[in-house]
N, C-alpha and C positions, 0 to 999 in steps of 0.2 A: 574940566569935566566934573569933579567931583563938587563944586559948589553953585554950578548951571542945575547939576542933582537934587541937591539938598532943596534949591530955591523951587524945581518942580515938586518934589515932596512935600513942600511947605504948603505950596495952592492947592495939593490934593488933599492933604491933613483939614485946610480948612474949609475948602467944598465939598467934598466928602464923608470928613470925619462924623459926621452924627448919623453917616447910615451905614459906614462900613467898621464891622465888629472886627477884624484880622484883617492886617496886611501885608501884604510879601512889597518886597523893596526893589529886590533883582531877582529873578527866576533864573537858575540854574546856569550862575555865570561862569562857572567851569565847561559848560557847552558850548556858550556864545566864543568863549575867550578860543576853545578847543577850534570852531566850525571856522573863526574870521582870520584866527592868526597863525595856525599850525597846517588848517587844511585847506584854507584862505575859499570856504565856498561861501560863507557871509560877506559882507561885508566888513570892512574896507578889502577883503580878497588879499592879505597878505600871508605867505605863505615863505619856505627854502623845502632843498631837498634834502631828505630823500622824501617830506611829506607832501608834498604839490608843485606843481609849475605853476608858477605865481612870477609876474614880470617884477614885484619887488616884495621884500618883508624877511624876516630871520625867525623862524618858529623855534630856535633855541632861546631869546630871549623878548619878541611881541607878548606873547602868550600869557607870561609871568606879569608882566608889566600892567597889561590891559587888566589880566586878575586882581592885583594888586592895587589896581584906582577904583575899583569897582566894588572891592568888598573896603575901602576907605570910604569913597560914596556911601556906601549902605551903613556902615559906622556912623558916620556925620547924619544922615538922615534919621537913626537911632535916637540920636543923642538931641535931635530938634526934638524928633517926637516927643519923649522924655521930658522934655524940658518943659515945649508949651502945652504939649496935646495929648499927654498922657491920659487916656480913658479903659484901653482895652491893651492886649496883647500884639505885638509888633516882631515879628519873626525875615530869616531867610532862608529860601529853599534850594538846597544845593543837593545835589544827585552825587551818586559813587561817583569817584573820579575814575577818566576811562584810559588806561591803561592802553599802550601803544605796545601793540608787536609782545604780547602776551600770553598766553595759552591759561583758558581758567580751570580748572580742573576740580 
């Protein structure tokens, strides 16, 4: 996954790169990782209890894992940019992480 990434990053760096000023890598992959693998309503719909009925998946440890390639992906995509296509600033946007069975106060 993480070098299928980079290689899509790379053809947008270079059909894109002279018109776009900022780029985000992965939008807010603490949501995706949260929506596909804890409460399995994205896809691939994996899911345990007591967070969803999901006919397969372990949201104790998908979740981590999927985060965990994703922000490797967005590293390695970093580090192309950097290297050939350094012209502007290159960021990721990641939201508050969402607390399960909490009370904010």
């Amino acid at each position: 996954m993480q070098e299928d990434f980079v290689h899509f990053a790379k053809i947008c760096f270079e059909k894109f790169g002279d018109r776009v000023k900022y780029w985000v890598t992965i939008n807010e992959p603490n949501l995706f990782s949260d929506m596909a693998y804890i409460r399995g309503q994205y896809p691939p719909g994996h899911c345990s209890t007591p967070f969803g009925n999901c006919s397969n998946g372990n949201s104790g440890v998908e979740p981590l894992i999927a985060a965990h390639n994703m922000l490797l992906a967005h590293a390695k995509a970093v580090k192309l940019y950097r290297d050939q296509f350094q012209v502007c600033n290159l960021f990721i946007h990641i939201v508050s992480p969402i607390l399960h069975g909490m009370k904010m106060s």
